[in-house]
N, C-alpha and C positions, 0 to 999 in steps of 0.2 A: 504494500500500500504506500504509495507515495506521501510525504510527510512534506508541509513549507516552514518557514519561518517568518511570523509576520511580529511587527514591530509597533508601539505605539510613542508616535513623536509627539511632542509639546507644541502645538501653533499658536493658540490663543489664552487668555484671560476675559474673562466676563467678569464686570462689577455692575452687577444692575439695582438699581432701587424700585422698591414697590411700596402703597400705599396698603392702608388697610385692607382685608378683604371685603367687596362688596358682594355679600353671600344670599345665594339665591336659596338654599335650605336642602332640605330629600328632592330625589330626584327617581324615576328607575334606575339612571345609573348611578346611585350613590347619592354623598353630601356634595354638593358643587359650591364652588366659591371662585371668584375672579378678583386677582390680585393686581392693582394695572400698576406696570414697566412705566415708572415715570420719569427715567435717565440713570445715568451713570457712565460709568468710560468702560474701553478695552486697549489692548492690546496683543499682537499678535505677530509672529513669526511667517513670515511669505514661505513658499517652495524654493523660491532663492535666498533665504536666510535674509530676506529685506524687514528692518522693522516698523510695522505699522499701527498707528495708536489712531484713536477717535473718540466717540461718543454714545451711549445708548441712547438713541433717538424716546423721546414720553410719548408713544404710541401704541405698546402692547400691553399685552398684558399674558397673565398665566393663568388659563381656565383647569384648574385644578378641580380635582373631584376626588371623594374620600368612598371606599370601596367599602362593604361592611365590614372587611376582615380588619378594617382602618389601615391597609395599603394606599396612599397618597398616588394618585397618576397624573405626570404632571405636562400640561400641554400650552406649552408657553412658543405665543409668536408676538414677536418683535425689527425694532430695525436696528441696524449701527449704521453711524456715516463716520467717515476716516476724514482726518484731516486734511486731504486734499480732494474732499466733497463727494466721494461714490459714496452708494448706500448701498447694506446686502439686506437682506431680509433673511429672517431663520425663523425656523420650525422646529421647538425642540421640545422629546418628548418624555419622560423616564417615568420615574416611579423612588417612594422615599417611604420606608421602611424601620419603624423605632423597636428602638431595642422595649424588654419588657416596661424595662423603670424607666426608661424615654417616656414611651407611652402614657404610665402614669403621671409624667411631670406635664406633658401637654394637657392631659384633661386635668390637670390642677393649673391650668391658664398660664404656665409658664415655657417662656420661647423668647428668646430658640434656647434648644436644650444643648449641653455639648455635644461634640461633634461624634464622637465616640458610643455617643446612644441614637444615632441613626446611621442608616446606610442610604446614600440618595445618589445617584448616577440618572444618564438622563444619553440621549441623539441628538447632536443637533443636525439641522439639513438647512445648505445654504443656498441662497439665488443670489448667487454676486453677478453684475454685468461684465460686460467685455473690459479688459484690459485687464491689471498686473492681479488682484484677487478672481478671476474666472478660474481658475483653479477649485478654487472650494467650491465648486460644482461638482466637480470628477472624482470625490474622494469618498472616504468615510468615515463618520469622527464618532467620538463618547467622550464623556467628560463624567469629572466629578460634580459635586455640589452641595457647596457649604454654603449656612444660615449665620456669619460671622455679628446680625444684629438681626432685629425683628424687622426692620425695613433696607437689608443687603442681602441678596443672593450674589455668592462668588461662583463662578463656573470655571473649570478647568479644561481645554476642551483639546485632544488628542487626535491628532490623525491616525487611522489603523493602515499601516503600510504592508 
């Protein structure tokens, strides 16, 4: 059976800011809640080792929804523009998973918990235009993702080579 070796590279940092949840309540699919993407910055690594920094555009937001088993799935679309004016647009999808006593600290109103009492990973999928980021079109990424405040999501985000 033939065997590969794939690698995952570092491209990006996400620091995005959210506002409170504006919660729509039960749902069939779960508890739903929308968190809107109200800014923050990136930066990020090109396929030629160029570096590019920018902006999270106050556009998106994350329509999260809470599953009974209280698995978080989380479906966040947004924009960034770089500082030299492109904008990509992302689709990112995961899921965030507390440990036992995570869990219990959430439903005692406390958040974010440390990082160590969740597991949150996530896809993002990019639509960047023509020129030096088209790239992040052709690839395939994951990331991490940490709660480092109640209104910061950090994202990590890895090309899968």
């Amino acid at each position: 059976m033939p065997t590969s070796t794939h690698q995952l590279t570092f491209r990006m940092n996400i620091i995005a800011k959210i506002t409170p949840p504006v919660e729509l309540g039960k749902t069939p699919d779960g508890i739903c809640m929308n968190y809107p993407i109200i800014g923050g910055e990136f930066y990020a690594i090109g396929n030629d080792q160029s570096k590019i920094k920018g902006v999270v555009l106050p556009n998106g937001a994350d329509f999260f929804r809470e599953r009974a088993d209280k698995v978080g799935i989380l479906n966040a679309i947004y924009s960034l523009q770089t500082e030299t004016g492109q904008v990509i647009n992302i689709q990112n999808t995961g899921l965030i998973r507390n440990t036992k006593k995570g869990q219990e600290m959430v439903e005692q109103g406390i958040w974010p918990i440390p990082e160590s009492e969740y597991y949150c990973r996530c896809t993002p999928v990019f639509s960047a235009p023509e020129g030096p980021l088209f790239w992040l079109n052709d690839s395939i990424f994951t990331g991490s993702v940490t709660y480092p405040a109640a209104d910061t999501v950090d994202i990590k985000v890895f090309e899968l080579t």
